[in-house]
C-alpha positions as CSV (number, residue, x, y, z in Angstrom):
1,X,0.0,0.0,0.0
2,X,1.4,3.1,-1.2
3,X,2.1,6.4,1.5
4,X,-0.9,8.1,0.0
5,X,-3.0,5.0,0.2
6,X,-2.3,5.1,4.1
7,X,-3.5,8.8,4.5
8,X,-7.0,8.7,2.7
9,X,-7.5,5.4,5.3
10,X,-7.2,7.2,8.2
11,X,-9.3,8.2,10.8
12,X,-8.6,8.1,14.0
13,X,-5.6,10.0,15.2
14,X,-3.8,9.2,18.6
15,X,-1.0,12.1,19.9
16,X,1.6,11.9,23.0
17,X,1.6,15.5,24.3
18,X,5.5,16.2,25.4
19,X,8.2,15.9,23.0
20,X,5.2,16.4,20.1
21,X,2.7,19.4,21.0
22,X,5.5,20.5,23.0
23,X,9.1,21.2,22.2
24,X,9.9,18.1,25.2
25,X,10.9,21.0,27.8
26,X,9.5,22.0,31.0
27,X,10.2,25.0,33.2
28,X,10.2,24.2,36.6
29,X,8.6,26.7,38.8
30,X,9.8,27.3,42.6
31,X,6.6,25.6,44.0
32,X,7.3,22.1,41.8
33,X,5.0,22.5,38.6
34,X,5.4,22.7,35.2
35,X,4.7,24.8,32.5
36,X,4.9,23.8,28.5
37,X,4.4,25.8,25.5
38,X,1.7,24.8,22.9
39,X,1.8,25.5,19.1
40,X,-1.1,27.1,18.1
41,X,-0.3,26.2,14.7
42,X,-0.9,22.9,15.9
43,X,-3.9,23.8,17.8
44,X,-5.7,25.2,14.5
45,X,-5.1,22.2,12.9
46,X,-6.6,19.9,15.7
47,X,-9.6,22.5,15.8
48,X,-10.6,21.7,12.5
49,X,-9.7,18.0,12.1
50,X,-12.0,17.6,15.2
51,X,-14.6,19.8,13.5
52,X,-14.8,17.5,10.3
53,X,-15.4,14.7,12.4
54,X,-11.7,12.9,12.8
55,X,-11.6,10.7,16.6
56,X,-8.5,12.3,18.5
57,X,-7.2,10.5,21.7
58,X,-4.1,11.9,23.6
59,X,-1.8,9.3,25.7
60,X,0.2,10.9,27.6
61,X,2.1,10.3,30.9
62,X,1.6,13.8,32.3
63,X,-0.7,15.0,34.1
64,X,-1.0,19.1,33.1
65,X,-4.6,20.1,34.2
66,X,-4.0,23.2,31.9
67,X,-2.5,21.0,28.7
68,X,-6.2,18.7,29.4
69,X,-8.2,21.6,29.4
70,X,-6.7,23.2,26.1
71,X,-7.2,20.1,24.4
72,X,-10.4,19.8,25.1
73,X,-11.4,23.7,24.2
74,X,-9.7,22.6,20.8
75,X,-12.0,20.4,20.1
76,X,-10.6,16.8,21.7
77,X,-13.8,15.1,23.9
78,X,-12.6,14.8,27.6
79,X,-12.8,10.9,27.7
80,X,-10.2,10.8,24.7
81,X,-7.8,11.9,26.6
82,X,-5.4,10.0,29.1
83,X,-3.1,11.2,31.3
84,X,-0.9,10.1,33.5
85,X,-0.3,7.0,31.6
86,X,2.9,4.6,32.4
87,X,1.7,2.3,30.0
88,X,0.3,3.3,26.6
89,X,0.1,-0.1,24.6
90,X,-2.6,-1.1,27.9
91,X,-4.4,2.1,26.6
92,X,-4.6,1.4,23.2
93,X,-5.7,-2.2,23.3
94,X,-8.5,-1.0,25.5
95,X,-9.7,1.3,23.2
96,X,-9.3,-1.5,20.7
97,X,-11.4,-3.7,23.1
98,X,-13.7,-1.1,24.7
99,X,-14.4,1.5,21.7
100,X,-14.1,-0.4,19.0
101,X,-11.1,1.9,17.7
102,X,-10.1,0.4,15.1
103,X,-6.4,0.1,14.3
104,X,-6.3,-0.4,10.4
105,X,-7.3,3.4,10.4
106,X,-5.3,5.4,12.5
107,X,-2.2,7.4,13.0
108,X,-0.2,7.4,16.1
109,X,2.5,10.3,16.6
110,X,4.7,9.7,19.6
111,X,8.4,10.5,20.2
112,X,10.0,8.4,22.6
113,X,10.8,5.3,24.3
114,X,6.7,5.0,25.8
115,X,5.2,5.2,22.4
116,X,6.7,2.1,21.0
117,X,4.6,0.1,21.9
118,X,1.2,1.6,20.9
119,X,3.0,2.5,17.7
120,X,3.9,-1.0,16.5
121,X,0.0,-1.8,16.4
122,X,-1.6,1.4,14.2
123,X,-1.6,1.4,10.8
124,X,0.3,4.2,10.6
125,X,3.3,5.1,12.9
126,X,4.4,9.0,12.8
127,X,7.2,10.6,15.1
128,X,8.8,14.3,14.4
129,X,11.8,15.0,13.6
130,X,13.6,15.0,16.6
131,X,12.3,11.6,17.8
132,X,15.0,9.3,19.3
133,X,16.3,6.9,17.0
134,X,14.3,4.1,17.9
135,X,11.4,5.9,17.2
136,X,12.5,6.8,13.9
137,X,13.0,3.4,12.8
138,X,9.7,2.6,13.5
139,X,8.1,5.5,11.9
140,X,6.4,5.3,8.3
141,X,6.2,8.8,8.5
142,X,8.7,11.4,9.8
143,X,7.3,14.8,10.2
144,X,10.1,17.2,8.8
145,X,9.3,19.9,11.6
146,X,10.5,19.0,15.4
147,X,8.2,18.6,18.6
148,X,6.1,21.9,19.7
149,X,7.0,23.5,16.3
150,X,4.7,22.5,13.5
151,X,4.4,18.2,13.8
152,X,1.2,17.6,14.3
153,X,0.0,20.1,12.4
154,X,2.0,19.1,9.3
155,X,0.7,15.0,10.0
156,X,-3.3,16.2,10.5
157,X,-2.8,18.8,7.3
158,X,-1.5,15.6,5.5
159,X,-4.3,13.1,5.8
160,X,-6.9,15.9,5.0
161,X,-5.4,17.7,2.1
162,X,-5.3,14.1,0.8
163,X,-9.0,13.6,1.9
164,X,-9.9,16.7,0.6
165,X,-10.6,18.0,4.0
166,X,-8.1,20.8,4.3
167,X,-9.0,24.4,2.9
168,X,-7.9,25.3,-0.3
169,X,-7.7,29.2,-1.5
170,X,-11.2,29.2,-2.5
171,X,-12.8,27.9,0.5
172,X,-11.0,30.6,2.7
173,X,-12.7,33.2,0.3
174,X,-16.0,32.1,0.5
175,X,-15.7,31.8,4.7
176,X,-14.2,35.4,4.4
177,X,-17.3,36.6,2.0
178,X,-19.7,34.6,4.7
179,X,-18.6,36.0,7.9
180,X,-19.7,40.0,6.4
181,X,-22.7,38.9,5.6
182,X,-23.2,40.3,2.0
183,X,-26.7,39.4,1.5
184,X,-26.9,42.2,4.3
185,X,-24.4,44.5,3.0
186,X,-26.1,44.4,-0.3
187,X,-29.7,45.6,1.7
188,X,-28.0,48.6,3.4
189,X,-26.2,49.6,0.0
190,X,-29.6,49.2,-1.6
191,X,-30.8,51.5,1.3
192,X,-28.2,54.2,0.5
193,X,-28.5,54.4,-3.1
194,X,-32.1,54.5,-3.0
195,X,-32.0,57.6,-0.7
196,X,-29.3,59.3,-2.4
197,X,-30.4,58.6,-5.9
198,X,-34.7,59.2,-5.5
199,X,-34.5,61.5,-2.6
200,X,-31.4,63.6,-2.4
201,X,-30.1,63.7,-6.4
202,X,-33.6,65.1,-7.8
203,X,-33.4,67.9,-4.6
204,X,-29.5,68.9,-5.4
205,X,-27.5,71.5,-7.8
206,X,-25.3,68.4,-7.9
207,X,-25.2,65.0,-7.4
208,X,-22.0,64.6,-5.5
209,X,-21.4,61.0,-6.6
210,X,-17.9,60.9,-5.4
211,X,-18.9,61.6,-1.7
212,X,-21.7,59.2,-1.9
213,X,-19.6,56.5,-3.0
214,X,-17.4,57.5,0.0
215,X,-20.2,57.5,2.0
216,X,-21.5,54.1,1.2
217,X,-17.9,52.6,1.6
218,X,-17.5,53.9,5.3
219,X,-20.8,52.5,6.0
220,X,-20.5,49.2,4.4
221,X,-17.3,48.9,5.9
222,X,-18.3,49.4,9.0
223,X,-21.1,47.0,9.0
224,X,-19.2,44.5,7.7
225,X,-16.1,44.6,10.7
226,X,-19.2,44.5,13.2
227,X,-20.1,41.7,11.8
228,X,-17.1,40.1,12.3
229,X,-15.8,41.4,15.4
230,X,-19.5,39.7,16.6
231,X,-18.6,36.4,15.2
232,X,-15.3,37.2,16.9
233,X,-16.5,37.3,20.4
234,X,-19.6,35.1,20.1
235,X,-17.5,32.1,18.6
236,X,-18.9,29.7,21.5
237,X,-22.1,30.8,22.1
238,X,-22.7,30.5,18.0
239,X,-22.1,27.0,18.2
240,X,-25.2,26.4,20.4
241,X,-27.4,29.1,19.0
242,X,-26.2,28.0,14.5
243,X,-23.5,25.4,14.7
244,X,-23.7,25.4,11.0
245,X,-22.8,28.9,10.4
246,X,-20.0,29.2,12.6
247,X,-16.8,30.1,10.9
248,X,-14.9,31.9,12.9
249,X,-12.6,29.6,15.1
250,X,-13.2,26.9,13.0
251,X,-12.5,27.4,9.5
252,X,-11.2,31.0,9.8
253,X,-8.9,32.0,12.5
254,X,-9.6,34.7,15.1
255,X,-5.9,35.8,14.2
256,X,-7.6,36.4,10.5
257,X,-10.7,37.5,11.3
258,X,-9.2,40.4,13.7
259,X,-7.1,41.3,10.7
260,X,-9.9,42.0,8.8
261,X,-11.9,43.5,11.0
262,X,-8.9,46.3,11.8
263,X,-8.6,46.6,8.0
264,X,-12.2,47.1,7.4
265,X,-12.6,49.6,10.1
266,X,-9.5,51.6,8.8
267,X,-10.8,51.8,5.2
268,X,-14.0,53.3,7.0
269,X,-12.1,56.1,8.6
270,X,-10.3,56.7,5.4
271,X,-13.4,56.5,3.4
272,X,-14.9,59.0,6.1
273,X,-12.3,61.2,6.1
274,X,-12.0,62.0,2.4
275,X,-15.7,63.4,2.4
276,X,-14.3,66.4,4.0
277,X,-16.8,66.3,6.3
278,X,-16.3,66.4,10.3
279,X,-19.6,65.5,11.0
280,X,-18.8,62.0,8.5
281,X,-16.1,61.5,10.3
282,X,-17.5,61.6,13.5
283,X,-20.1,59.3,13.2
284,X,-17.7,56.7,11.3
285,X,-15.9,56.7,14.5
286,X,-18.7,56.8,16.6
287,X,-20.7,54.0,15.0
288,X,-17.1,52.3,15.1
289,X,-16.8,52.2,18.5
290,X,-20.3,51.9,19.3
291,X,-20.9,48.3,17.8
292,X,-17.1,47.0,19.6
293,X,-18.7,48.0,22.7
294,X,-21.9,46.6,21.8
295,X,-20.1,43.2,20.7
296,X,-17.6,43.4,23.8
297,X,-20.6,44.5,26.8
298,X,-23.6,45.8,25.6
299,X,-25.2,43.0,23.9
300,X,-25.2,40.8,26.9
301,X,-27.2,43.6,29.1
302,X,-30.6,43.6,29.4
303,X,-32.5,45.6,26.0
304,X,-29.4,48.4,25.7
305,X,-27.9,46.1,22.9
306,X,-31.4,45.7,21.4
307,X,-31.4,49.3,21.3
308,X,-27.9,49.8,20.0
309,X,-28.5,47.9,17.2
310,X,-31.9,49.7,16.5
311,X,-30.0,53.2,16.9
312,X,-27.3,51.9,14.8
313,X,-29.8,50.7,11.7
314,X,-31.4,54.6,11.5
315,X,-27.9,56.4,11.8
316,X,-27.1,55.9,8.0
317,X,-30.2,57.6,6.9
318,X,-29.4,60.6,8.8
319,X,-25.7,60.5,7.6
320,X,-27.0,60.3,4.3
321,X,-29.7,64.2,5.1
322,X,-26.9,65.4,7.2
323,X,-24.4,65.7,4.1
324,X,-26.7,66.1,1.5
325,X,-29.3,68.2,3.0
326,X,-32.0,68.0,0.0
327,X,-34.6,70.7,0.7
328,X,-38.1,69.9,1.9
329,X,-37.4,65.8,2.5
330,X,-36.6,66.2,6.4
331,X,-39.9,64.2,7.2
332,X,-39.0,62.1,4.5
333,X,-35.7,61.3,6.2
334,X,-37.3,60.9,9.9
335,X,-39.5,58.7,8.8
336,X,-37.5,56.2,7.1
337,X,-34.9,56.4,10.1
338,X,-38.2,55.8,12.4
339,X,-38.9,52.9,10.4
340,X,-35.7,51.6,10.4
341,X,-34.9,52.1,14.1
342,X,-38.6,50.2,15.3
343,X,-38.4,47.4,12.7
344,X,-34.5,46.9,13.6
345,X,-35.7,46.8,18.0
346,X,-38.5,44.3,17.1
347,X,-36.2,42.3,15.2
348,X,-33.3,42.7,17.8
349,X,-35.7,41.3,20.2
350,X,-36.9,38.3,17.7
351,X,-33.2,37.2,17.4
352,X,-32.6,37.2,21.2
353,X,-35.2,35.3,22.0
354,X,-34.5,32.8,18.9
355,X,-30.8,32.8,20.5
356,X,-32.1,32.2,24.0
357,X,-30.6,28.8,24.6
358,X,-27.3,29.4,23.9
359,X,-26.9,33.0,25.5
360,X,-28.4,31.2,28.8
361,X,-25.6,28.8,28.6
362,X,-23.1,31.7,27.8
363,X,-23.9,33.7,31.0
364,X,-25.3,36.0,28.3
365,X,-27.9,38.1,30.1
366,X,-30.6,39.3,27.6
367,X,-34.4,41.0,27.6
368,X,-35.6,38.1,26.1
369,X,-34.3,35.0,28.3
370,X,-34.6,37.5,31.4
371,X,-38.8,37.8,31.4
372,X,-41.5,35.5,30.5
373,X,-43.0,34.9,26.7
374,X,-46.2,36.4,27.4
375,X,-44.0,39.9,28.7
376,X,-42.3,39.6,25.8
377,X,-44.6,39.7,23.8
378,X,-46.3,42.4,25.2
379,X,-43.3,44.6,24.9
380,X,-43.3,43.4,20.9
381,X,-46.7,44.1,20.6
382,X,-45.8,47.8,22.5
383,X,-42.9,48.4,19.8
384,X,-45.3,47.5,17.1
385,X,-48.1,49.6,17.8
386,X,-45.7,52.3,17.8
387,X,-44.3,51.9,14.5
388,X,-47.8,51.2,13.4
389,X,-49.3,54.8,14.7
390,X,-45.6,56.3,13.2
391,X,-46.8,55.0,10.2
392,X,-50.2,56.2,10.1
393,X,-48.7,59.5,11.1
394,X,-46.7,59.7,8.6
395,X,-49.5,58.6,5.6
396,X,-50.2,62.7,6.7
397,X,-47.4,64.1,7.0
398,X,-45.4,63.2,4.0
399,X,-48.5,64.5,2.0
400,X,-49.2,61.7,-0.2
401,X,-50.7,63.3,-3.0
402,X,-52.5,60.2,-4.8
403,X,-54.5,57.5,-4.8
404,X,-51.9,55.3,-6.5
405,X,-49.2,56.4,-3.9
406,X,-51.4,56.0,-0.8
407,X,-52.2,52.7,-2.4
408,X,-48.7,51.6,-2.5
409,X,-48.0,53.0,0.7
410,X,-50.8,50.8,2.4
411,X,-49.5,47.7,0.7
412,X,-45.4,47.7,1.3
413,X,-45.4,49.8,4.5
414,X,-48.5,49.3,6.8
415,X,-50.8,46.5,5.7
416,X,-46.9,44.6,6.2
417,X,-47.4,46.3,9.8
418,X,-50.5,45.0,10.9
419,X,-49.7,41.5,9.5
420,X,-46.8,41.8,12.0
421,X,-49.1,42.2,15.0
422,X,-50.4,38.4,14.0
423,X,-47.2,36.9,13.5
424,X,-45.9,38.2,17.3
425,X,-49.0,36.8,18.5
426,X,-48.1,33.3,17.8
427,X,-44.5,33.1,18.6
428,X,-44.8,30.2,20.4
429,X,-41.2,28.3,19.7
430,X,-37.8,29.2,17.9
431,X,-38.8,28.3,14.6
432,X,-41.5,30.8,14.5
433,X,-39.3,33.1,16.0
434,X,-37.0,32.2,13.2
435,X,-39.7,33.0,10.9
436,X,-40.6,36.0,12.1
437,X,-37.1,37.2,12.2
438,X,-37.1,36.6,8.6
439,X,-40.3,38.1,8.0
440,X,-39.4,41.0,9.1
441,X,-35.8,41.6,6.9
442,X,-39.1,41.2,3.8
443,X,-40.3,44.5,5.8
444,X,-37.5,45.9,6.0
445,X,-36.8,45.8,1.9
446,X,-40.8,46.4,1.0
447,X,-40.0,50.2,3.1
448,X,-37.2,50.2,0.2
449,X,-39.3,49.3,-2.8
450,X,-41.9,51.8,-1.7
451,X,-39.3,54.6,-2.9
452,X,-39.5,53.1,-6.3
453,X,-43.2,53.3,-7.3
């Protein structure tokens, strides 16, 4: 059987700890322990072969309460791992005998005199590549990088690449284009143009479409580096609340994403800045630094997040009357912000409580896992009567002139509206809740649309 034959076979993998996710040293500290250093190039690579579903045990004859517990945030199931072990071939035949591992499939890496045993049985031996010599000999594979610098992340990278289980350039840009959500992005820039270009462009001596495009990149921007710096901080709680839409931590770095998310927020500023505009600028930077400390504190208190995020949906639309100032369309302007702001709290509130079970195992402190459904609803029901008498208000105000516009009014902006009181009174489990969230993003656009007829 051929080396390459050997890698697509394997499933299970089986790693000592010292002298292979460490570099074999120890310092010795003045009360007796012992403290290692961890690749994390390694510990990226044990994330995600754990995430596509590989068995890792650990062996090992230490007994590091902190190495245990980092192993098992990476992704390694507690009862795979053994410590403490004098004798690793008795641990491997019973996993052989009690788990039904089975041996024709798995890679064993160890370095030193403990690991011959176990690794005379696997299918396929590994060591790195400072392994005693013993070890060597038995090895069908010899990692070319040493203990603690690379090895078991060179091994795991192996068997998937030939599995076709590792990433690949295209897969990294497709998690990258995921974790900004574009569908979003492409809403709000939908927003903006349909403001600048119905509303403000017909009202102005000149169109300013260089500032507008300026504009519209600071914004996008910086929605797109909150949504990331979210991911960023809610890694853990995502996997209980969407398991399958987690990316960050799993198939993207956090070293990555933070990159990103710094780069995105700079070309905001920049963006900002070039409208020669302080005001601009000062609500790039605002809206910047609001939505960290919303990730960071504010999303786990009790309905200040909600309305963060609510605030946070109208501020474009003033940004966009604040520069451009089109005469006569200030109602215009306050009450699409309105709009925006109510629809964005209800929906806030809808995603909390559709998030409830994995924020209440997070410690994560929010209106909607902190008061009963029927309160809830209530308060829903509150938000939406407001919007709804907003509306109506504003079906005078903005001096809809006729019947085809007040027709078209009623039908995208507050027919949509009193639909939404029906759907909040049955909210009954997270699928509806799912539903409704959903429901209203469709509100959200059919506001839009109404600008175009």
């Amino acid at each position: 059987m051929s080396f390459l034959d050997k890698l697509n076979k394997i499933q299970h993998f089986i790693f000592d700890v010292d002298g292979v996710f460490t570099d074999g040293s120890v310092f010795v500290q003045d009360d007796g322990s012992l403290l290692r250093t961890m690749n994390t190039k390694d510990g990226f690579a044990l994330k995600h072969a754990c995430s596509m579903g590989y068995e890792v045990f650990i062996i090992t004859g230490g007994k590091s309460p902190g190495i245990i517990l980092r192993l098992e945030r990476l992704g390694v199931k507690i009862e795979n791992i053994f410590s403490g072990c004098d004798d690793k071939l008795s641990v491997l035949k019973q996993l052989v005998s009690e788990r039904a591992l089975d041996l024709s499939k798995t890679a064993y890496m160890g370095d030193d005199i403990p690991d011959y045993g176990p690794m005379c049985y696997v299918h396929l031996p590994c060591c790195p590549a400072d392994a005693i010599p013993e070890i060597r000999s038995l090895a069908q594979y010899i990692s070319p990088l040493e203990g603690g610098k690379g090895c078991v992340r060179d091994l795991l990278e192996k068997v998937m690449k030939v599995q076709g289980k590792w990433f690949n350039s295209d897969d990294l840009k497709g998690y990258m284009i995921h974790i900004i959500r574009p569908i979003n992005l492409l809403l709000l820039l939908a927003v903006l143009f349909t403001l600048w270009f119905r509303l403000c462009v017909p009202n102005l001596a000149e169109a300013k479409l260089i500032e507008f495009i300026l504009i519209s990149v600071s914004v996008i921007s910086t929605a797109a580096a909150a949504y990331i710096i979210n991911d960023i901080i809610d890694s853990e709680t995502d996997k209980i609340n969407k398991p399958k839409k987690v990316y960050v931590d799993k198939h993207i770095s956090k070293k990555n994403a933070l990159i990103l998310y710094i780069f995105l927020n700079a070309l905001a500023i920049t963006a900002a800045t070039f409208v020669l505009d302080p005001f601009i600028l000062i609500i790039s930077v605002f809206s910047i630094a609001l939505l960290y400390l919303y990730s960071l504190k504010l999303k786990q208190s009790i309905f200040w997040g909600n309305l963060t995020v609510a605030l946070l949906s109208a501020l474009p639309i003033l940004e966009m009357y604040i520069f451009f100032k089109p005469f006569g369309l200030e109602m215009e302007f306050i009450a699409y912000a309105l709009f925006a702001f109510l629809t964005s709290l209800i929906r806030e509130i809808v995603k909390d409580k559709e998030d409830a079970e994995g924020d209440l195992k997070s410690g994560i402190n929010t209106l909607a896992n902190s008061i009963s459904e029927k309160h809830l609803k209530i308060i829903l029901m509150s938000v939406n009567g407001l919007l709804f008498l907003s509306l109506l208000s504003f079906l005078f105000l903005l001096e809809i002139e006729t019947n085809i516009t007040l027709g078209i009014y009623l039908m995208t902006i507050v027919l949509p509206g009193i639909l939404l009181f029906f759907l909040i009174g049955r909210l009954k489990n997270k699928k509806s809740y799912s539903n409704a969230s959903l429901y209203l993003k469709v509100y959200m656009f059919l506001g839009l649309i109404r600008l175009w007829l």
